[in-house]
N, C-alpha and C positions, 0 to 999 in steps of 0.2 A: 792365503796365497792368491786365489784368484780376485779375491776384493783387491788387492795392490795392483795387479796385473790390469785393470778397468780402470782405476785411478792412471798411471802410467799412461794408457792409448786417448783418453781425455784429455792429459796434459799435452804429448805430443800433437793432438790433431786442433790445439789449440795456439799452439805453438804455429804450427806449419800454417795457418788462416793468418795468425800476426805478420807471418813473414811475409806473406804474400803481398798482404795491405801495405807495407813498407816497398816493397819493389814497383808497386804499381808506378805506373807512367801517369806526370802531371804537366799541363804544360801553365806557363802564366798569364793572364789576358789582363791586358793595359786598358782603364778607358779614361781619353778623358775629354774636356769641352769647352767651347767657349759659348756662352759665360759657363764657368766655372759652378761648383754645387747644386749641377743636376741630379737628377734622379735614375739609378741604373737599375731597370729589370733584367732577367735571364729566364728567359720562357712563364714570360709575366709573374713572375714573382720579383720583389723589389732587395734587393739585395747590395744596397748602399748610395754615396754619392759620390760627383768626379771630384777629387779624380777617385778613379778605382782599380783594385788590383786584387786579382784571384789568384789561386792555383787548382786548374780545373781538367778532369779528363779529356782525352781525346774524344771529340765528338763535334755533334752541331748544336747549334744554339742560337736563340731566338734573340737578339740584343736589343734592348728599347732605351733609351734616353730622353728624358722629359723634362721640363725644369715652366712653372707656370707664365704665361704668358706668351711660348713661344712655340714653333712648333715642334712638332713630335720629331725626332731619329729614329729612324727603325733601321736593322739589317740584320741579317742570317750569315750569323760565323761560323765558318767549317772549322774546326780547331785541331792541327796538327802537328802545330809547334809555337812558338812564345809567340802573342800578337800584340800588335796596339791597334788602337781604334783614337783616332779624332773626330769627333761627336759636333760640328759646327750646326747649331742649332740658329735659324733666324726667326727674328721681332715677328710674332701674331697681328698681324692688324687688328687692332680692336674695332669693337662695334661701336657708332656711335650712337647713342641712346640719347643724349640732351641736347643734338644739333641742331634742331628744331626750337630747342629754348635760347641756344645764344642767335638764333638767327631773329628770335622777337625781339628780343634784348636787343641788338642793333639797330631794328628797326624801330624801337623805342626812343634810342639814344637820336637816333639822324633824324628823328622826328621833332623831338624837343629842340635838338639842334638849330633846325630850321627854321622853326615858329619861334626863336629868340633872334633869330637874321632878321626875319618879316618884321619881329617888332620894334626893331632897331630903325629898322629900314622907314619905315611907318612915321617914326618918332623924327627923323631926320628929315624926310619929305616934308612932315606939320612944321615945324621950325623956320623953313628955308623958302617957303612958299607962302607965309604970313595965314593962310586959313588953318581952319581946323581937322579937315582931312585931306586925300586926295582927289581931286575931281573925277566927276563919274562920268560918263558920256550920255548924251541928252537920248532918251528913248525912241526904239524906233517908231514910227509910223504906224497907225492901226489899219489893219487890212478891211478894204473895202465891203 
């Protein structure tokens, strides 16, 4: 008889912890973003992407939104009743690492450029002037 009566206060106080977890209060937190399929932490742990949708106690909580390339969202949600969050995340400026290469590279190009103007230029002058090059000017004077 008492082996049943132990069985019985186990069930019941198993029962009563069920019921409990079913009444608790939840509320729902909405996120989501532009651009769209970022990344959502909740007190740095990563917990899906936008958009996103919980059902999560009352409380506070750490929001972060990330998505590569661009910058970070951060904000601290008091949570008391259903939220949304729009998460508008802007473009990272990138670093530029090879500006330095296209700027040789230009100055490559206007270089060749150029020295194909001159030889044109060159060619056109010998033509039109019946000699073989352009005339030089006669040297100056030696100093006394």
């Amino acid at each position: 008889m008492i082996q049943r009566l132990i069985t019985l206060i186990v069930l019941l106080n198993f029962l009563t912890v069920d019921v409990l977890a079913q009444n608790s209060v939840t509320y729902r937190l909405l996120i989501t973003s532009s651009p769209g399929q970022a990344e959502v932490f909740l007190d740095g742990k990563r917990v899906g992407i936008t958009p996103f949708s919980a059902r999560l106690a009352a409380g506070g909580y750490q929001v972060r939104v990330s998505k590569e390339g661009y910058n970070l969202w951060e904000q601290h949600v008091q949570l008391r009743e259903d939220q949304r969050l729009t998460a508008t995340l802007t473009l990272r400026r990138q670093k530029r690492k090879l500006s330095w290469l296209w700027g040789v590279l230009a100055l490559t190009v206007i270089g060749a450029a150029t020295a194909g103007i001159v030889s044109v230029i060159k060619k056109q002058a010998g033509n039109s002037s019946g000699s073989s090059g352009p005339e030089l000017p006669e040297a100056p004077p030696a100093p006394p």
